[in-house]
C-alpha positions as a printed Julia matrix, in Angstrom:
304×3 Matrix{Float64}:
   0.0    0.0     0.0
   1.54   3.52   -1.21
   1.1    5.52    2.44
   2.99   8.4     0.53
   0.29   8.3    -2.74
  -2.32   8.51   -0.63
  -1.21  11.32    1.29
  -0.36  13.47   -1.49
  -3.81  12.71   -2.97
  -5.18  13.82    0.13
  -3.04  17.05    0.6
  -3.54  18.28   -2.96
  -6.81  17.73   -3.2
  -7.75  20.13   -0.12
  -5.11  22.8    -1.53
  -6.61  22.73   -5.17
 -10.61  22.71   -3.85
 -10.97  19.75   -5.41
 -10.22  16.49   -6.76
 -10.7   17.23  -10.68
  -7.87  20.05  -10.08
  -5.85  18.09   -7.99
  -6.06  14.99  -10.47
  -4.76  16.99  -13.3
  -1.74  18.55  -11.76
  -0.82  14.66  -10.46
  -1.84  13.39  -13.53
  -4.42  11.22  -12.34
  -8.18  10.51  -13.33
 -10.53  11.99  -10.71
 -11.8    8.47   -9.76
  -8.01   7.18   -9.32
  -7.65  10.02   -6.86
 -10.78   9.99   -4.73
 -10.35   6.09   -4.41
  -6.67   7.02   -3.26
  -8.49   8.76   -0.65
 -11.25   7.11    0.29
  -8.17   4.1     0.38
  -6.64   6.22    3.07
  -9.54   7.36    5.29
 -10.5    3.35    5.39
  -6.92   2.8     6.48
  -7.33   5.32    9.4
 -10.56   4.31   10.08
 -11.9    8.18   10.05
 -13.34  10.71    7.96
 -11.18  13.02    6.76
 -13.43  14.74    3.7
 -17.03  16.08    3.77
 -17.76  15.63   -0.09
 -20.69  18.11   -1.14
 -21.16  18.59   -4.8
 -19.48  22.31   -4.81
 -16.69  21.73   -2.48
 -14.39  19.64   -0.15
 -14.69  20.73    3.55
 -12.26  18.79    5.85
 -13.35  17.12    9.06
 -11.25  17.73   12.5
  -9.39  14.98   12.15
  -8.81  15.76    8.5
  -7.82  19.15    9.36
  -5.37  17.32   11.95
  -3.97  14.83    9.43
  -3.91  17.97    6.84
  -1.14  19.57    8.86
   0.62  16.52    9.55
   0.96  15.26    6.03
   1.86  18.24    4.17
   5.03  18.42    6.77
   5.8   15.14    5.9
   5.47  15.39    2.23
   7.65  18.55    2.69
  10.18  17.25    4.76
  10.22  14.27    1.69
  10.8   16.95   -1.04
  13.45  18.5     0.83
  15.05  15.22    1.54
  15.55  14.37   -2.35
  16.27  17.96   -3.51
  19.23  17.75   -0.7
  20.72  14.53   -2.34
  20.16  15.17   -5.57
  21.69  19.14   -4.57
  24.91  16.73   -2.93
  25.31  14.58   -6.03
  25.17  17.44   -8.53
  28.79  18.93  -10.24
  29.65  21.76   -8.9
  28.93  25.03  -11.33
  28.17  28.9   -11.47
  29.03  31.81  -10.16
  30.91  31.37   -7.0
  31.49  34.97   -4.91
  34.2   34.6    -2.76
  35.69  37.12   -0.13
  38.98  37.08    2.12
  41.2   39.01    3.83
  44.55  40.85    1.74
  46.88  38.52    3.94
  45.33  35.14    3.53
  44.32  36.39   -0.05
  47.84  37.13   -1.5
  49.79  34.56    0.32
  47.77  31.49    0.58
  44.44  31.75   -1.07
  45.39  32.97   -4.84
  47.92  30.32   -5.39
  46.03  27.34   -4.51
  42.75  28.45   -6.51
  44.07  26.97   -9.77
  43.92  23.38   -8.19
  40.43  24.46   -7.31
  39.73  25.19  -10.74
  41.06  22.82  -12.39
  38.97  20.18  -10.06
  35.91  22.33  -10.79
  35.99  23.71  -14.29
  32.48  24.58  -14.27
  32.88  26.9   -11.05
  33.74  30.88  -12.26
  34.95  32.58   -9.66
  34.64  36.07   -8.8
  36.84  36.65   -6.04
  37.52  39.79   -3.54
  40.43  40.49   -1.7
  39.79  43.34    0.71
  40.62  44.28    4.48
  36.94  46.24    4.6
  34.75  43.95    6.29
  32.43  42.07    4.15
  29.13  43.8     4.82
  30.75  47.11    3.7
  31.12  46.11    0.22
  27.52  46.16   -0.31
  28.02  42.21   -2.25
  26.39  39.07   -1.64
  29.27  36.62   -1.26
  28.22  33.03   -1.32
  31.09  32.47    0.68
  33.33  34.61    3.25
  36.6   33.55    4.53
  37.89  35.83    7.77
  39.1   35.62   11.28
  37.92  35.62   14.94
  34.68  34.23   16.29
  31.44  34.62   14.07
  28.71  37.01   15.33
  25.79  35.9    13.41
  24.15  32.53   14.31
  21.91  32.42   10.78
  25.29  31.68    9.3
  27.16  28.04    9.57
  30.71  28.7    10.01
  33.72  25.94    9.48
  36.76  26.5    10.72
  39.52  25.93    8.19
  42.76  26.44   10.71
  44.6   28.63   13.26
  46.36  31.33   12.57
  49.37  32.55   14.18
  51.4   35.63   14.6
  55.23  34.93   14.59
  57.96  37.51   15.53
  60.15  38.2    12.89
  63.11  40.56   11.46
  65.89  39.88    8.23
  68.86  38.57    8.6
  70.32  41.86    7.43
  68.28  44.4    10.22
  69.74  41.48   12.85
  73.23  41.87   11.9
  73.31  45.58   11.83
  71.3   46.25   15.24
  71.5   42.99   17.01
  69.09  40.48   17.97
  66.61  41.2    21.41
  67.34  38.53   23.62
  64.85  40.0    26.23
  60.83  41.7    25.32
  62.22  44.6    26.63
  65.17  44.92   24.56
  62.51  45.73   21.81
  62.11  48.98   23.08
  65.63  49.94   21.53
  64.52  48.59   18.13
  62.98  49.34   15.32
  59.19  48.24   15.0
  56.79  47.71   12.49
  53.43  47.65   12.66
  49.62  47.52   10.7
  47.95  50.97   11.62
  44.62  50.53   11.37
  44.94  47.93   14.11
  46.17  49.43   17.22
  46.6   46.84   19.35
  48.79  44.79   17.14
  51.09  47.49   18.11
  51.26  45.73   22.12
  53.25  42.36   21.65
  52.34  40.12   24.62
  54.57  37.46   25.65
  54.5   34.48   28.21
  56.32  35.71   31.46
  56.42  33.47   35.03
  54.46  35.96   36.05
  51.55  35.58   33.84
  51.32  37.51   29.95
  52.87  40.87   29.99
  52.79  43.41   26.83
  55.22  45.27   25.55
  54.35  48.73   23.47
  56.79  48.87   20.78
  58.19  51.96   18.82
  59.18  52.55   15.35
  59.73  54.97   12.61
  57.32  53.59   10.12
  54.14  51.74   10.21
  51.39  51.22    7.4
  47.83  50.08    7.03
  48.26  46.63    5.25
  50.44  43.88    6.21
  51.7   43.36    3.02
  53.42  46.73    2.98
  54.66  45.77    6.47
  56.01  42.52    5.24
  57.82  44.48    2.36
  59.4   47.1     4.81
  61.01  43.9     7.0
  61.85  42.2     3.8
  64.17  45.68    3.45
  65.75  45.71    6.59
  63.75  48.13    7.89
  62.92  46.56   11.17
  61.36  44.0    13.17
  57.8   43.18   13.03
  54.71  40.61   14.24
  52.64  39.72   11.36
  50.24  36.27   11.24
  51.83  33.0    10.01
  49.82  33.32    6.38
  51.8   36.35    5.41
  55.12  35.72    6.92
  55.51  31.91    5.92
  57.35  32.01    2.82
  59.36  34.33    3.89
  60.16  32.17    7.0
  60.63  29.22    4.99
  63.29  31.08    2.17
  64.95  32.44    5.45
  64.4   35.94    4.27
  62.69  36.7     7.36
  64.05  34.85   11.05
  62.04  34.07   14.35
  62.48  36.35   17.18
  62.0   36.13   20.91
  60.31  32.43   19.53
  60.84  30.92   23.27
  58.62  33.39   25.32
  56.11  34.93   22.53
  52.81  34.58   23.07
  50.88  33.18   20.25
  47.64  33.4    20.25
  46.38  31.42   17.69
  43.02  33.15   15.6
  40.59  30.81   14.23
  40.37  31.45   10.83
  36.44  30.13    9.13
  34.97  29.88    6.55
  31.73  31.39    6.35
  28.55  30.58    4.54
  24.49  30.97    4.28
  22.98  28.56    6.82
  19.97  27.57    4.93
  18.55  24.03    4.22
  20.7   23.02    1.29
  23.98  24.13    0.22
  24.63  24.72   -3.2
  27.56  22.06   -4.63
  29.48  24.92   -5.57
  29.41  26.29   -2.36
  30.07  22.98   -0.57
  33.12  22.35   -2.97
  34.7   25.61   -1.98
  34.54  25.1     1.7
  35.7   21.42    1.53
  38.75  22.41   -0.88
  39.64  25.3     1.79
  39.94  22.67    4.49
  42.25  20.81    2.22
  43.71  22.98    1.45
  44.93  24.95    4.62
  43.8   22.44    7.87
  47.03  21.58    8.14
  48.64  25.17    7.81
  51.17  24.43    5.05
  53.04  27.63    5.68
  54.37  26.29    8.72
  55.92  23.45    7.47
  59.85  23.5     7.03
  61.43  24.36    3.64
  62.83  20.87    1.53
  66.62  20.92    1.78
């Protein structure tokens, strides 16, 4: 016995006022579907239709059963659209936001594995330190760091990110290397000014975490100009893992004060629309991000 026929007969019959309408959008003849239904109200043992020759009024219990039903045949639709959504290829228009420092470093050159998995995907992708909501888009999906304020939106978290301590070889030789926080306070810092507190550099002391306000004579409002500056000589500086790892591994750039900074890792997510059913493209993205960058390749050590 079809339980599901018999309920959709049912259900469509009260929304279309009728069982000649509802017969022609299932495709049915009237007498297949009012047997499907008297089938059903036999099976329940109840009434569920007063029949009058101008309309169909439903009992209580039909009104009950009404309510029930239509969830059900809902919840059914949205089960198959969901696999069917999972076993579709991935294609479209795929809007994509990150941060400059991820962007540049990490994100840029691993998108042409992406695309070359997913040729149907097009990509339209923005790198931008404004937060996302001021760029008056739609991105399908945002990748950023720190804890997510909006619960309508699912976010996965792709890694940690880290900010390391770091100067060139050639600043080191010419001033000297801090053994000591506060030797910093004779050097030359660098530092991302539209973030003032990445200007105090904590570090782990027996005492508990104590913060050092460091000094320099040039500071700028990206961290890839700040990278470019150390890269020069210019001075020491404390810039996340994502943009300093290159440089780390090609020894252009060298730890400092490694055995008593204070990390404190960032969650980086990725970000998406929380609704019922993710688009494959969407899903794609987010799993090739986690791939991609779980295991924070930048920190691993260069090949001799």
């Amino acid at each position: 016995m079809d339980r599901t026929a018999e309920m959709l007969a049912f259900v469509r019959a009260v929304d279309c006022g009728g069982f000649s309408a509802a017969a022609r959008e299932l495709e049915l003849t009237p007498s297949a579907l009012s047997k499907l239904v008297s089938r059903l109200e036999d099976r329940l043992g109840v009434r569920l239709l007063s029949r009058t020759t101008r309309r169909l009024q439903m009992t209580t219990e039909g009104e009950t059963f009404y309510l029930r039903a239509k969830s059900i045949l809902a919840a059914l639709d949205e089960a198959e659209a969901e696999v069917t959504e999972a076993n579709a290829s991935p294609s479209g228009l795929l809007r994509l936001y990150c941060g400059s420092s991820f962007g540049t470093h990490q994100l840029a050159p691993a998108l042409p594995r992406f695309l070359e998995r997913y040729p149907d995907v097009h990509l339209e992708l923005s790198i931008s330190d404004q937060p996302p909501e001021m760029l008056g888009e739609n991105f399908d999906v945002v990748i950023r760091k720190g804890q997510l304020e909006d619960s309508s939106l699912i976010a996965r978290r792709i890694c940690d990110v880290e900010r390391v301590i770091c100067a060139a070889p050639a600043y080191l030789e010419m001033h000297g290397t801090p053994r000591t926080p506060d030797e910093l306070l004779t050097h030359n810092c660098l530092w991302i000014t539209r973030l003032p507190a990445l200007r105090r550099w904590p570090f782990t002391t027996r005492d508990g975490i104590r913060t050092i306000n460091v000094n320099g004579n040039v500071a700028a409002n990206n961290a890839g100009t700040v990278l470019q500056l150390a890269l020069a000589g210019v001075g020491i500086t404390r810039l996340t893992d994502v943009t300093v790892g290159e440089a780390l591994r090609s020894g252009q750039l060298v730890p400092v004060l490694a055995d008593c900074q204070h990390v404190e890792p960032i969650p980086l997510y990725a970000i998406y629309s929380g609704g019922r059913h993710v688009a494959p493209k969407v899903r794609a993205m987010v799993d090739f991000l986690i791939e991609a960058f779980g295991h924070a390749p930048w920190r691993r050590a260069a090949p001799r």
